[in-house]
C-alpha positions as CSV (number, residue, x, y, z in Angstrom):
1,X,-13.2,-3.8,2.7
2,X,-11.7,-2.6,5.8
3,X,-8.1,-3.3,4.9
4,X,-8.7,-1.2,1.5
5,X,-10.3,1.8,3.6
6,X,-7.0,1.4,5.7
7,X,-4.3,1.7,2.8
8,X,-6.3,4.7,1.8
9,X,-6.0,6.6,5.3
10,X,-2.7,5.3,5.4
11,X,-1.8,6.6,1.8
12,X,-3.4,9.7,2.9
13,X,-1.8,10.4,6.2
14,X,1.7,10.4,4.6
15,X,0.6,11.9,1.8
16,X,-0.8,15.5,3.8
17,X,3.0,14.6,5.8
18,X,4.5,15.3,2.4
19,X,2.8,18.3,1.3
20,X,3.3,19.6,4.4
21,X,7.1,18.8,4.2
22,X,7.0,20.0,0.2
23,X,6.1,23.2,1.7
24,X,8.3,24.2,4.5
25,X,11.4,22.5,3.2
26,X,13.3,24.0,1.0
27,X,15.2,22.3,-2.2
28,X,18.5,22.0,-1.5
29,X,20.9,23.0,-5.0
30,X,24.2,22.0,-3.6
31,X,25.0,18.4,-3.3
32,X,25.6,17.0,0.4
33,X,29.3,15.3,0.5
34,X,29.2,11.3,0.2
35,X,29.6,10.4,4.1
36,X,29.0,6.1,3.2
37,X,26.8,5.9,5.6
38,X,25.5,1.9,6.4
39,X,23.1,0.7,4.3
40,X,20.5,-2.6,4.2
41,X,22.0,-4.8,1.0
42,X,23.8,-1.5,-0.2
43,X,20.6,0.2,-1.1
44,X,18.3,1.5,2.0
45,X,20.0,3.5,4.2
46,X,19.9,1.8,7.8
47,X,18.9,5.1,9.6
48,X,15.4,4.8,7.3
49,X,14.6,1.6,8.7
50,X,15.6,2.0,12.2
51,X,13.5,5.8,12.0
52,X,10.9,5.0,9.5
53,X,9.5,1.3,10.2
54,X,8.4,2.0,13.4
55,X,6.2,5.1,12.3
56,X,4.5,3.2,9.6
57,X,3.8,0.4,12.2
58,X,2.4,2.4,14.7
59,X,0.3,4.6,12.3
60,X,-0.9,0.5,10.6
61,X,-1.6,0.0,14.2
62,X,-4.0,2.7,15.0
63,X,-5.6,2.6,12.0
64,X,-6.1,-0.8,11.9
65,X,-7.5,-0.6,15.9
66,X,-9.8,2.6,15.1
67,X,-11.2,0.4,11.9
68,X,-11.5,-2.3,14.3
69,X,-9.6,-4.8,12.2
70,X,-8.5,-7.9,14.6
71,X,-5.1,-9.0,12.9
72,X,-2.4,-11.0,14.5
73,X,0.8,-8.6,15.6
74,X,3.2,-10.0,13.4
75,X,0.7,-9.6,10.5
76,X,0.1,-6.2,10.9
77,X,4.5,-5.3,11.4
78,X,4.8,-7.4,7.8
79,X,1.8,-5.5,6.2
80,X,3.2,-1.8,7.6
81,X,6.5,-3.1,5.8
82,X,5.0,-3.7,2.7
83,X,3.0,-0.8,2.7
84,X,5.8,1.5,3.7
85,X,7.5,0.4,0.6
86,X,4.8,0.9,-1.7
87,X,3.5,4.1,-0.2
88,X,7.2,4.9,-0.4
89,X,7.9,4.4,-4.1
90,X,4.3,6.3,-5.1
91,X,4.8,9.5,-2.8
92,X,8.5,9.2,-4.1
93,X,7.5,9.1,-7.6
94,X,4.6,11.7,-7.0
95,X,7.2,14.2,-5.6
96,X,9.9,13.6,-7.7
97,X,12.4,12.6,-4.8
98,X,15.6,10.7,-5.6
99,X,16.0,7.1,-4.2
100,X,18.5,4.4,-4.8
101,X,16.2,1.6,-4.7
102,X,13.7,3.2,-6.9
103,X,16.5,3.8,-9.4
104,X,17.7,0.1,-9.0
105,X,13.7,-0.6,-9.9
106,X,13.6,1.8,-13.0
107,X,11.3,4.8,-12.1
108,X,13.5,7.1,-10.1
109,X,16.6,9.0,-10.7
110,X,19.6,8.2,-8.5
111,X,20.0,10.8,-5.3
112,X,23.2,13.1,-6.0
113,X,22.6,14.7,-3.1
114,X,20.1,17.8,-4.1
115,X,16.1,17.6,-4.0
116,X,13.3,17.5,-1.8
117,X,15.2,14.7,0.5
118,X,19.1,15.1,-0.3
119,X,20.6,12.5,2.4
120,X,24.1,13.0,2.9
121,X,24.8,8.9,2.4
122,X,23.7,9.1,-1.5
């Protein structure tokens, strides 16, 4: 029970960060040049990874410390992972922004640079 009341503050915490970011960003109508930036497997860009897995770990952590759910480290870095990518590909899908590896799954269009997150490494 307490891991499910986790996901849901989890889901919700990045889900207020993306309204907030829907509303002070503004959509970008001019494709960013193609600067091939390093990617994981040719699909997530390595910048991502490096910037974004250790926010999703440390907001897993507190969560999972305030809930006071005893879970080994290791556990709790491979369960941030796998909730970053499902988190990920819902608030991706609910905001309509362009990724790579949701286009490789089916359910996203591929980035061309434009949208709500245009990264300059489509």
């Amino acid at each position: 029970m307490k891991c499910i009341l986790g996901i849901l503050i989890y889901y919700l915490i990045f889900n207020l960060f993306s309204i907030y970011l829907t509303k002070t960003l503004k959509f970008h109508t001019i494709p960013l040049p193609t600067d091939n930036a390093y990617r994981i497997f040719n699909i997530i860009p390595l910048r991502e990874m490096i910037g974004i897995t250790p926010i999703s770990f440390i907001v897993w952590f507190i969560i999972n410390k305030t809930l006071q759910r005893s879970v080994s480290f290791c556990l709790l870095f491979i369960e941030s992972i796998i909730l970053m990518f499902i988190i990920g590909f819902i608030i991706h899908k609910k905001f309509n922004i362009k990724s790579k590896l949701g286009n490789l799954l089916g359910f996203l269009e591929l980035p061309d640079g434009t949208g709500f997150a245009p990264y300059s490494n489509y």
